[in-house]
DRENDO-1510 file (C-alpha; in Angstrom, 1 decimal, always signed):
<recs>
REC; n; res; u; v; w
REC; 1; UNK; +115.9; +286.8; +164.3 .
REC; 2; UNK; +116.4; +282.9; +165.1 .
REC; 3; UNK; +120.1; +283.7; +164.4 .
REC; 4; UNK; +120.3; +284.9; +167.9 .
REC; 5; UNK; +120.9; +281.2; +169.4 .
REC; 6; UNK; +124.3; +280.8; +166.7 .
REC; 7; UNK; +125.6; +284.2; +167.5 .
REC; 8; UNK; +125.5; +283.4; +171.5 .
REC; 9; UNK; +126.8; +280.1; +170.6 .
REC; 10; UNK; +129.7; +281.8; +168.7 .
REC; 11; UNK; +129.7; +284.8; +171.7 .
REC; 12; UNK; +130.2; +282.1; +174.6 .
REC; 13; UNK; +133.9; +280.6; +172.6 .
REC; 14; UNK; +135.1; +284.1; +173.5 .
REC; 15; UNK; +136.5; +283.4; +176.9 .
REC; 16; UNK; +137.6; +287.3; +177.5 .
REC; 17; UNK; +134.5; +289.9; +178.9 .
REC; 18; UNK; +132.4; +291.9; +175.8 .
REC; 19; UNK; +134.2; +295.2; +175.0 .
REC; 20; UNK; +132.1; +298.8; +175.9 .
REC; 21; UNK; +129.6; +299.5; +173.5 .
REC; 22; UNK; +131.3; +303.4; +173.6 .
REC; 23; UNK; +134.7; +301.8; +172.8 .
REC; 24; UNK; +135.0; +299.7; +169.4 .
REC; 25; UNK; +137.9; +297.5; +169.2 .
REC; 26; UNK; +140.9; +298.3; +167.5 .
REC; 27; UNK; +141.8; +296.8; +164.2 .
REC; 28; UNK; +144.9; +296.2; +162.7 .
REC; 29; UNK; +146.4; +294.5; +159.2 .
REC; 30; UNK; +149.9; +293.7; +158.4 .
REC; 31; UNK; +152.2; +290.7; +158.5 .
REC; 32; UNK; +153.4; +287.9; +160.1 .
REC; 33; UNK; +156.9; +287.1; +158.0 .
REC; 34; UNK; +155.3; +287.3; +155.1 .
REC; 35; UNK; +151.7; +286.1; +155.8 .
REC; 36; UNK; +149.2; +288.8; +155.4 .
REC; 37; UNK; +147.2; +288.9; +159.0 .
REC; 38; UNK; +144.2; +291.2; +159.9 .
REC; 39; UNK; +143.9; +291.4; +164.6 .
REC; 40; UNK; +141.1; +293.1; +166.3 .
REC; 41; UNK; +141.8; +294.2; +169.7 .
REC; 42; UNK; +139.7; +295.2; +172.8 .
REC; 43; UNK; +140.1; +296.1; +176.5 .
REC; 44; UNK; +139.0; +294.2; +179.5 .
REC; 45; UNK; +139.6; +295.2; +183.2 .
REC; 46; UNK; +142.6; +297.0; +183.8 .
REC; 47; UNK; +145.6; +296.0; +181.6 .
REC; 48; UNK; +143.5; +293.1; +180.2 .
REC; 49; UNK; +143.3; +292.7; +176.1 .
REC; 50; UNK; +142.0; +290.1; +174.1 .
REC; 51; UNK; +140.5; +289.9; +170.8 .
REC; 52; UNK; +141.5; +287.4; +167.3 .
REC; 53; UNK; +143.4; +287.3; +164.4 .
REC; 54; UNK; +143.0; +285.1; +160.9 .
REC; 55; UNK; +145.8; +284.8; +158.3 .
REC; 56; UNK; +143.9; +285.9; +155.2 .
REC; 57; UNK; +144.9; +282.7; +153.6 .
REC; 58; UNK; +142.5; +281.0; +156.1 .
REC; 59; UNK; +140.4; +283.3; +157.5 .
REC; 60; UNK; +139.4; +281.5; +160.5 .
REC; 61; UNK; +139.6; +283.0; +164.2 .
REC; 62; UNK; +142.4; +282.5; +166.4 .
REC; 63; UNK; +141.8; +283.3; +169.8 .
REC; 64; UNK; +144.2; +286.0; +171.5 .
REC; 65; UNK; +144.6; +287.0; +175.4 .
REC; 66; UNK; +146.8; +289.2; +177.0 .
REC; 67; UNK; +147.6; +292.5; +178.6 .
REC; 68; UNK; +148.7; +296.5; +177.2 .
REC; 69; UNK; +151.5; +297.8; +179.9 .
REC; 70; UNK; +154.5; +300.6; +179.5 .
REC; 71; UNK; +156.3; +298.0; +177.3 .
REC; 72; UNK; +153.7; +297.3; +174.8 .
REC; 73; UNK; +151.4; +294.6; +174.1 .
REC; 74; UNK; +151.7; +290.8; +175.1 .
REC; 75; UNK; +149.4; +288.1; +173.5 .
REC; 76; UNK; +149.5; +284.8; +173.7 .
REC; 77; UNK; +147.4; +281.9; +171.8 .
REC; 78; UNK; +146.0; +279.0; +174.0 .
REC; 79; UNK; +144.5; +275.7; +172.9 .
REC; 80; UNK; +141.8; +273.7; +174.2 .
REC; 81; UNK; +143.6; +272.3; +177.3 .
REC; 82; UNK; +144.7; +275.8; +178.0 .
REC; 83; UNK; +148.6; +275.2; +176.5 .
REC; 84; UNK; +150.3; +278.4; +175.5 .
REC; 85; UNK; +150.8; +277.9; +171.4 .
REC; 86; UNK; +151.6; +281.4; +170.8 .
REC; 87; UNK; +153.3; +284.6; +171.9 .
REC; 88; UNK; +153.3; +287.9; +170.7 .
REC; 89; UNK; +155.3; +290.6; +171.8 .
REC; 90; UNK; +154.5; +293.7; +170.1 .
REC; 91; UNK; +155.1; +297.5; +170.9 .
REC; 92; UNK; +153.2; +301.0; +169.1 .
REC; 93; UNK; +154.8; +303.5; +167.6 .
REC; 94; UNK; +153.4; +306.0; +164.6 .
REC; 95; UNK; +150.5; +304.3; +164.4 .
REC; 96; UNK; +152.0; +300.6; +163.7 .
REC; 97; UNK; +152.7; +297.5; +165.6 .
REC; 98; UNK; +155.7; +295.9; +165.7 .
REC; 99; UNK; +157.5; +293.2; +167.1 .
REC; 100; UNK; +157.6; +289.3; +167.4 .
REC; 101; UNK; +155.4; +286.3; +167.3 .
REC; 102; UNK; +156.8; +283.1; +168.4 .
REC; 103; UNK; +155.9; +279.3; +168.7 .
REC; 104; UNK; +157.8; +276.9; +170.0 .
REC; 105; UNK; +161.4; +277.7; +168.3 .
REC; 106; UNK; +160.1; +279.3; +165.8 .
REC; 107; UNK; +160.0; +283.1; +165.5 .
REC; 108; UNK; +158.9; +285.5; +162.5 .
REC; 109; UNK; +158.5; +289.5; +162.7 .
REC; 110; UNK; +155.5; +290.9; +162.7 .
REC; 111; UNK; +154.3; +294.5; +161.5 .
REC; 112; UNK; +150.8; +295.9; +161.6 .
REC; 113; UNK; +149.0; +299.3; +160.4 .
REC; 114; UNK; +145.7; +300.3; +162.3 .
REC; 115; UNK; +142.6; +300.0; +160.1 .
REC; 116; UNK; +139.9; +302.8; +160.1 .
REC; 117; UNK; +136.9; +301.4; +158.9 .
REC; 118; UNK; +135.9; +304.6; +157.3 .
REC; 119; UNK; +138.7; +304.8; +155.0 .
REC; 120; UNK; +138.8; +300.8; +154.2 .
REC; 121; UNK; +135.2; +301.5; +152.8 .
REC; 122; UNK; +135.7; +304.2; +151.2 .
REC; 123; UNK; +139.2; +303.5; +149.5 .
REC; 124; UNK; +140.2; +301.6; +146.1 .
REC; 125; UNK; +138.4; +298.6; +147.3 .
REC; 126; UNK; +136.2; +299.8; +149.3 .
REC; 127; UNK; +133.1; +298.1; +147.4 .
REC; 128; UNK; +134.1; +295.2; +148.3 .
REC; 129; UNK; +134.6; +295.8; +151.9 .
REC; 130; UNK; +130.8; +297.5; +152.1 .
REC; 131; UNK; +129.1; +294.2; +150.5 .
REC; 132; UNK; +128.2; +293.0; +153.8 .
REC; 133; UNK; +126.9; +296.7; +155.2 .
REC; 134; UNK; +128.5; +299.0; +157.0 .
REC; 135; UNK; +127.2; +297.5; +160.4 .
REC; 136; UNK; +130.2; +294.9; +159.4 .
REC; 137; UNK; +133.2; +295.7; +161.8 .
REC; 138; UNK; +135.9; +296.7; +159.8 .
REC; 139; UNK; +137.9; +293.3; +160.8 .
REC; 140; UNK; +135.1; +291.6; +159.8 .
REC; 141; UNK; +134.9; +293.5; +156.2 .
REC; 142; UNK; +138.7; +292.5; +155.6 .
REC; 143; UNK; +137.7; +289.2; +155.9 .
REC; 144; UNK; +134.8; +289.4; +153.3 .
REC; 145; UNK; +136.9; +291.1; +151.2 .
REC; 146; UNK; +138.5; +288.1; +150.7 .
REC; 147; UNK; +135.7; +285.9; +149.6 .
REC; 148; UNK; +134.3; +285.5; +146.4 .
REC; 149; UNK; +131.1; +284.2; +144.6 .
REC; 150; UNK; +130.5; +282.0; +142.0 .
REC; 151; UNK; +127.2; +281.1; +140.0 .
REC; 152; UNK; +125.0; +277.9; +140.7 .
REC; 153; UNK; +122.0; +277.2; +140.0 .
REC; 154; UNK; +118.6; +279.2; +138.6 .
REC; 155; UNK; +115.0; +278.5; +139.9 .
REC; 156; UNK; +111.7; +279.5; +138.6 .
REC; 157; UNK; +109.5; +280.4; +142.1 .
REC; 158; UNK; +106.3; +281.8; +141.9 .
REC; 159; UNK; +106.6; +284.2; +138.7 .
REC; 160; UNK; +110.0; +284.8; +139.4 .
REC; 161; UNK; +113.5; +283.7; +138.4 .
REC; 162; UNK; +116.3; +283.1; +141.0 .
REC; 163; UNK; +119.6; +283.0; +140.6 .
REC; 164; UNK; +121.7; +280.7; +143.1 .
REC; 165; UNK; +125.3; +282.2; +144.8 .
REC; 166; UNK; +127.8; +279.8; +146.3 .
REC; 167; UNK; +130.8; +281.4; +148.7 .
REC; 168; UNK; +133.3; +278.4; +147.9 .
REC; 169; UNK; +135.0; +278.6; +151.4 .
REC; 170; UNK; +132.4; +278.4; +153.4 .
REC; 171; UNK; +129.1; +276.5; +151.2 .
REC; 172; UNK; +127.1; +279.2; +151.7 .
REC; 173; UNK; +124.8; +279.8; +149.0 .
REC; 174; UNK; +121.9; +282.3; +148.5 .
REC; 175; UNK; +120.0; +283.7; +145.8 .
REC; 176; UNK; +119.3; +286.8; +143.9 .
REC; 177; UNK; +116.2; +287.9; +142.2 .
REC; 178; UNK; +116.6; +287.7; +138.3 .
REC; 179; UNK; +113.1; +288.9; +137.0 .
REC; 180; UNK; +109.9; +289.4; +138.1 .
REC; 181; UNK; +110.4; +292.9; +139.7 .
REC; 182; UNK; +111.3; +295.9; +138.0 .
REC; 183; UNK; +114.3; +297.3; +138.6 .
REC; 184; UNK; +114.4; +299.1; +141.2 .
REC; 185; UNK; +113.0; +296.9; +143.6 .
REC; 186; UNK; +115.3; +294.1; +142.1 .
REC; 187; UNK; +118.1; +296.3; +143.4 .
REC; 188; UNK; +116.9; +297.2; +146.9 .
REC; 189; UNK; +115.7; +293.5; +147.6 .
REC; 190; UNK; +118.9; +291.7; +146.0 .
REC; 191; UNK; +120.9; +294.5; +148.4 .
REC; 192; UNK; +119.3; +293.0; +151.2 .
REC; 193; UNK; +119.7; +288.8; +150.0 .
REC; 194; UNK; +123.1; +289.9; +149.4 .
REC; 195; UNK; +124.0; +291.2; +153.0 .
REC; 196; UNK; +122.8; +288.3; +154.5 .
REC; 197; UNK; +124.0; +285.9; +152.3 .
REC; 198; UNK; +128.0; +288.0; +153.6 .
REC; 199; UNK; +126.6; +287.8; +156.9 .
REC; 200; UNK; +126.5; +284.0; +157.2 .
REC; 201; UNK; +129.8; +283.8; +155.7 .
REC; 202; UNK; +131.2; +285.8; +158.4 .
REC; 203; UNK; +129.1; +283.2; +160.9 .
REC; 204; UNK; +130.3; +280.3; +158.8 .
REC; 205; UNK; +133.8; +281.1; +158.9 .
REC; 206; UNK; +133.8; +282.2; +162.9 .
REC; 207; UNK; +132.2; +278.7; +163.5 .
REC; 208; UNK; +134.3; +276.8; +161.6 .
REC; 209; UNK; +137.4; +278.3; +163.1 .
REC; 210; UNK; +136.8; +275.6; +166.3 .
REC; 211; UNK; +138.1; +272.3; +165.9 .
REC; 212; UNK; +136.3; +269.7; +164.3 .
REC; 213; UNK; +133.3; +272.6; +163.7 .
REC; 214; UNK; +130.5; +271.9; +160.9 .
REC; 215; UNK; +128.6; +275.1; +159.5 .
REC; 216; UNK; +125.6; +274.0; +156.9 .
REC; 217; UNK; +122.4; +276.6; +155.6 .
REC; 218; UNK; +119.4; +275.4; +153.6 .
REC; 219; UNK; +117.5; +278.1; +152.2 .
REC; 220; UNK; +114.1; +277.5; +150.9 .
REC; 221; UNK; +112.2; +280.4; +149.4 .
REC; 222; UNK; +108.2; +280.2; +151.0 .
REC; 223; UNK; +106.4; +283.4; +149.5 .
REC; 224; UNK; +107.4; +285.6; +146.8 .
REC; 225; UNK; +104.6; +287.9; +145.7 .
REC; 226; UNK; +104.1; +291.4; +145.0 .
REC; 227; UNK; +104.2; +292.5; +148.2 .
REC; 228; UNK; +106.5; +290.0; +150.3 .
REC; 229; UNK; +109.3; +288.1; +149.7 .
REC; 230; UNK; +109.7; +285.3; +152.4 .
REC; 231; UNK; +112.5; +283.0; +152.8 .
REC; 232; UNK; +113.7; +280.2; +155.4 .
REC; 233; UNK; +117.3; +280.0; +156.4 .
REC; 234; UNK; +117.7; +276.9; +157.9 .
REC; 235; UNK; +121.5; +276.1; +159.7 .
REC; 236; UNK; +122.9; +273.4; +161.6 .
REC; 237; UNK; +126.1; +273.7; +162.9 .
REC; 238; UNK; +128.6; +272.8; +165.3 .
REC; 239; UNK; +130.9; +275.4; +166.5 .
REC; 240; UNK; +133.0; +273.8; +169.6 .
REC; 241; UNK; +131.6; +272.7; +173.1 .
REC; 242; UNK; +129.4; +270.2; +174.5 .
REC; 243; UNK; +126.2; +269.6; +171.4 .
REC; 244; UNK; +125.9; +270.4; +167.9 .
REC; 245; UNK; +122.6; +272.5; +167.2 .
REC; 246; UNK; +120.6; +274.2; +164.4 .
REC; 247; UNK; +118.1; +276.8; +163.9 .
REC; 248; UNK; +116.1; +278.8; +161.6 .
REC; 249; UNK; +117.1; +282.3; +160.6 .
REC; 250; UNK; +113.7; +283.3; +158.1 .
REC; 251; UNK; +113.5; +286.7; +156.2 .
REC; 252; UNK; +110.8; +288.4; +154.9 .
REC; 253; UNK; +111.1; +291.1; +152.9 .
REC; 254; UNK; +108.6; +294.2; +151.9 .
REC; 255; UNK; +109.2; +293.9; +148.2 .
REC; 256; UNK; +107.7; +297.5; +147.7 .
REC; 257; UNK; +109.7; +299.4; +150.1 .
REC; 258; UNK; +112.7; +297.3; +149.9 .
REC; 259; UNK; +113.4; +296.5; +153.6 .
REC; 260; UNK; +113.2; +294.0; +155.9 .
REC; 261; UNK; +110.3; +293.1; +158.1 .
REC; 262; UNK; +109.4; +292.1; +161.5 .
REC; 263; UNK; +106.5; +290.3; +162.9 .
REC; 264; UNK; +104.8; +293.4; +164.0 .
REC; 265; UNK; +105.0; +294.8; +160.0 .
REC; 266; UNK; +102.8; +292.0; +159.1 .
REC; 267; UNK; +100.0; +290.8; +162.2 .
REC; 268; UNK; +100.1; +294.0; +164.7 .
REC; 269; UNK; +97.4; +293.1; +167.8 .
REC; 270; UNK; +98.4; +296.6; +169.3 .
REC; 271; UNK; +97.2; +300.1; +169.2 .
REC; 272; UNK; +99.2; +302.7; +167.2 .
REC; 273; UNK; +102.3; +302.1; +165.8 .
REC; 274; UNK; +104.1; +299.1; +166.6 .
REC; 275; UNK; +107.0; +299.8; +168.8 .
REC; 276; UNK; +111.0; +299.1; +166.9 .
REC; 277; UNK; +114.3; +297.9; +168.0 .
REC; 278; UNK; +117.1; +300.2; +167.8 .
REC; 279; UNK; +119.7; +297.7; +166.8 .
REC; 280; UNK; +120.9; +294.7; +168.4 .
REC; 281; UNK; +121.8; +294.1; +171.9 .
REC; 282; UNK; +119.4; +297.3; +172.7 .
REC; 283; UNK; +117.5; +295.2; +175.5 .
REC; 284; UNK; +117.3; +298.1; +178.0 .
REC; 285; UNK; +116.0; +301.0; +175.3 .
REC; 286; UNK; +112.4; +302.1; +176.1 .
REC; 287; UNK; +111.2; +300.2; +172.3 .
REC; 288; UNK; +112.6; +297.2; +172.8 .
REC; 289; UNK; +111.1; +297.3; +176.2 .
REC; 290; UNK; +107.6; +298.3; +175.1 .
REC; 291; UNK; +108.1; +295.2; +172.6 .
REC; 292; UNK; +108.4; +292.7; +175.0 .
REC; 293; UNK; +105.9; +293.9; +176.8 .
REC; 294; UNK; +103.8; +293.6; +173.9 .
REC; 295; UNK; +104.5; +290.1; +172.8 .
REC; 296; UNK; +104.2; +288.6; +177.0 .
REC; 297; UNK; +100.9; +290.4; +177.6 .
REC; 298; UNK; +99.4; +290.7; +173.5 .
REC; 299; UNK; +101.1; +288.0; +171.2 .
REC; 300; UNK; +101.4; +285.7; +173.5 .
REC; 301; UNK; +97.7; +284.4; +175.0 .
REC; 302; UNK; +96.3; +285.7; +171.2 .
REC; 303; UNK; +99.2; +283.0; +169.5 .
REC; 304; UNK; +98.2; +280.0; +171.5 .
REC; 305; UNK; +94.0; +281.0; +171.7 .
REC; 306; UNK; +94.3; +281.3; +167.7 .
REC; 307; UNK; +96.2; +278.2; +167.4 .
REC; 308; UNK; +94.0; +276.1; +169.8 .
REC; 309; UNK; +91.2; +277.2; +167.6 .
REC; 310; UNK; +93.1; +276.1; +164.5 .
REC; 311; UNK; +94.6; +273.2; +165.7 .
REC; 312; UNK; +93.0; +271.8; +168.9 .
REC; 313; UNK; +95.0; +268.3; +169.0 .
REC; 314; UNK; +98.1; +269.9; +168.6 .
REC; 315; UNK; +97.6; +272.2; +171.5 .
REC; 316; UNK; +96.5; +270.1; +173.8 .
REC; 317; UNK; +99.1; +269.8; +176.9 .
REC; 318; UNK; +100.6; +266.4; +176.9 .
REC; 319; UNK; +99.2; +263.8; +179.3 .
REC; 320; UNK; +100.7; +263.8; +182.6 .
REC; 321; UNK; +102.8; +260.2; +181.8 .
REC; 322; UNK; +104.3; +261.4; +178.7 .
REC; 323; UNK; +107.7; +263.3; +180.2 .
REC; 324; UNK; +108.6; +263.6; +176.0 .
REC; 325; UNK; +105.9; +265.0; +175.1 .
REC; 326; UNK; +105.4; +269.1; +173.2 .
REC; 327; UNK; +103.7; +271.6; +175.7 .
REC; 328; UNK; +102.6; +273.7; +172.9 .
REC; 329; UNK; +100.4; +275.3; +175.3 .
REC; 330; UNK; +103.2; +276.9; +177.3 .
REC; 331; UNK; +103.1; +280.6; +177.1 .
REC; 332; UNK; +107.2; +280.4; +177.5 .
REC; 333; UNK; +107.3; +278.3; +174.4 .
REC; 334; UNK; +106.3; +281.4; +171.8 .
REC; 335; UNK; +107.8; +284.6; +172.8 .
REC; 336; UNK; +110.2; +284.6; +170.4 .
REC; 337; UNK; +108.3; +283.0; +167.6 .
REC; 338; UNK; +110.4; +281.7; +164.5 .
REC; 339; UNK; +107.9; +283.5; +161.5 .
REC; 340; UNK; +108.0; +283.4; +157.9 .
REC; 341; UNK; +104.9; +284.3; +155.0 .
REC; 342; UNK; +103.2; +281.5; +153.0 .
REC; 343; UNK; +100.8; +281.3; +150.3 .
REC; 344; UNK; +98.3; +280.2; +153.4 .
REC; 345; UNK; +99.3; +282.5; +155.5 .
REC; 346; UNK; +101.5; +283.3; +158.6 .
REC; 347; UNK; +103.6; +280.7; +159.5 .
REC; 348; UNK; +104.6; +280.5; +163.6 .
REC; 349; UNK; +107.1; +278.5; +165.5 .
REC; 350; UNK; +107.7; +278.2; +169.2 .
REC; 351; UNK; +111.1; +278.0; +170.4 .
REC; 352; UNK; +111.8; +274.9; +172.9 .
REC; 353; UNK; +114.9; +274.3; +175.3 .
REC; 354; UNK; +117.2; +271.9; +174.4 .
REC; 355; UNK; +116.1; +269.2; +176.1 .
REC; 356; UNK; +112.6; +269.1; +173.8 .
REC; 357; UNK; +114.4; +270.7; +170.7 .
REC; 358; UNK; +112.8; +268.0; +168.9 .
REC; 359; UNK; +109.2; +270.1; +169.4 .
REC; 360; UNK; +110.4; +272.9; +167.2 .
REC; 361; UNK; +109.2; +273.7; +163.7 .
REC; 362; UNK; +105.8; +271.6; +163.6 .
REC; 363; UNK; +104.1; +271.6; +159.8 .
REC; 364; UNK; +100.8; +272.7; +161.5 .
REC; 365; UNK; +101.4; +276.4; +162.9 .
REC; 366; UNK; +100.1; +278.0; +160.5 .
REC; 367; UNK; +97.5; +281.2; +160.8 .
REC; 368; UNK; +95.5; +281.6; +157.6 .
REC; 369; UNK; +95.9; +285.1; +155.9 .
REC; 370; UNK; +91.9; +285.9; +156.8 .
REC; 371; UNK; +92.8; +286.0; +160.1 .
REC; 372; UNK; +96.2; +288.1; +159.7 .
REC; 373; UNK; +94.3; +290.6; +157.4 .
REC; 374; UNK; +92.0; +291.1; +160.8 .
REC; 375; UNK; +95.0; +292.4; +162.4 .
REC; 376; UNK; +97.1; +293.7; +159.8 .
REC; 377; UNK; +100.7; +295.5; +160.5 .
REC; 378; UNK; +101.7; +298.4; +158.9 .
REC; 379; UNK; +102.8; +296.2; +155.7 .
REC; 380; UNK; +99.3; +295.2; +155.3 .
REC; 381; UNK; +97.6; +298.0; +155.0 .
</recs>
């Protein structure tokens, strides 16, 4: 998914290394005086911690580095030009932290109870703490549990009626399918609209926790059928650092089987089954391995022959002069192809550097269903 550049975006503000894989990060809830606080918590090298904590009034990340030794924990908050805002000196026992956050004069107690996500999901609340799946880290999941929606608009697409969801804190809005489907496959494809449309507002709200931050999605439904359901999630954002960017996150969804697809589901040039992802950040397992292959030797030099066909001024190289012109031709430019489904067909888009940013989502790219159905993925057939 195109959402990979805002998640690095948001990855890079962390200044402290990425925790193990094999050792989640702790998460705690409690108080700070009397403010309700939720702090996740991981290890670095040696006596090195680090991690964030929102006041569930706000919701927002604050940024927290420190070190675990035989007196307890020490955290401090920094701002932008590296100044010390906060301190935190906090020791366990039974299962709780306690101790003292200050800044500047002022100092306030602070208590916290370790959060197992299990039980969070499964207790009183725990619907609302599953809404976003249970992928969700459990800090993450107190923050949703937080958020509300509230109705906006309906819209007629295609056969069917949508109804429009707005998250008031963040903007984000999203739909749900209101008719048109029976229903169960109302309820496995509004599950799915529903996670995502959680899973932005987590991005949204880690975004917007910079200073002087902007977080904005447009979503514009592009097929909805009785096999697919194929959205664009457009955002621009600006989440700290040097540029403001934006990028599109689509989904498509098998309406039948209630799941969500990837390229390979729908145009497959391969032999056998198409080769799957394990999860995110899976870059070394033998199928994401076998994928890339696929898409640098297969997808690749069939994307830009098909397209050359289709469109052959488009795809021409630019002239030699013409330093701002779109080398649609270059193989690097469509590895990771932004796709969505149309009533035409397939829609591709390459993905540019920054510098030619301006090249990305052409109107042209499209690739007619005839020719998909001549290489048709497993949700094709």
């Amino acid at each position: 998914m195109k959402s990979l550049r805002l998640l690095s975006l948001l990855c890079c503000a962390v200044l402290a290394p990425l925790a193990s894989a094999a050792e989640p990060a702790e998460v705690w809830r409690g108080t700070v005086g009397a403010l309700p606080v939720a702090m996740s918590l991981s290890r670095g090298d040696g006596a090195e911690v680090y991690g964030q904590y929102f006041y569930l009034k706000h919701l927002r990340d604050l940024e927290l580095q420190g070190k675990r030794d035989g007196q307890g924990l020490h955290l401090e908050v920094r701002s932008r030009d590296d100044a010390v805002t906060e301190r935190w000196e906090l020791s366990e026992k039974d299962g709780a932290l306690e101790g003292q956050w200050r800044a500047g004069k002022r100092t306030l107690p602070v208590r916290l109870q370790r959060v197992d996500a299990e039980a969070l999901r499964a207790g009183r609340d725990g619907e609302r703490y599953r809404r976003a799946g249970d992928d969700v880290s459990a800090f993450d999941a107190l923050r949703i549990g937080e958020l509300n929606l509230e109705k906006a608009k309906t819209q007629q697409f295609q056969g069917h009626r949508l109804q429009w969801w707005r998250e008031p804190r963040t903007g984000v809005e999203l739909f749900t399918v209101e008719t048109g489907l029976d229903e169960p496959a109302r309820a496995r494809v509004n599950r799915i609209l529903s996670q995502r449309l959680w899973h932005t507002a987590i991005d949204a709200l880690q975004c917007t926790s910079a200073a002087n931050s902007e977080f904005d999605l447009t979503v514009t439904p592009r097929l909805f059928d009785r096999r697919f359901l194929s959205l664009s999630l457009m955002t621009s954002y600006y989440c700290g650092g040097a540029h403001p960017d934006f990028g599109d996150s689509p989904l498509t969804i098998d309406v039948r089987e209630g799941r969500e697809l990837a390229l390979e589901d729908v145009l497959w040039l391969g032999k056998g089954a198409p080769p799957r992802r394990t999860g995110p950040g899976d870059y070394d397992s033998p199928g994401y391995k076998r994928l890339d292959q696929y898409r640098e030797s297969t997808l690749v030099p069939w994307t830009i022959k098909t397209l050359a066909g289709l469109h052959p001024r488009e795809m021409m190289p630019p002239k030699g002069d013409d330093e701002d012109g779109c080398d649609y031709s270059d193989p690097g430019v469509w590895g990771t192809s932004i796709w969505y489904l149309t009533p035409d067909g397939l829609y591709l888009g390459p993905y540019f550097a920054r510098v030619a940013r301006a090249c990305e989502y052409p109107d042209w790219s499209l690739v007619p269903w005839k020719l998909v159905e001549q290489h048709p993925g497993p949700a094709l057939k």
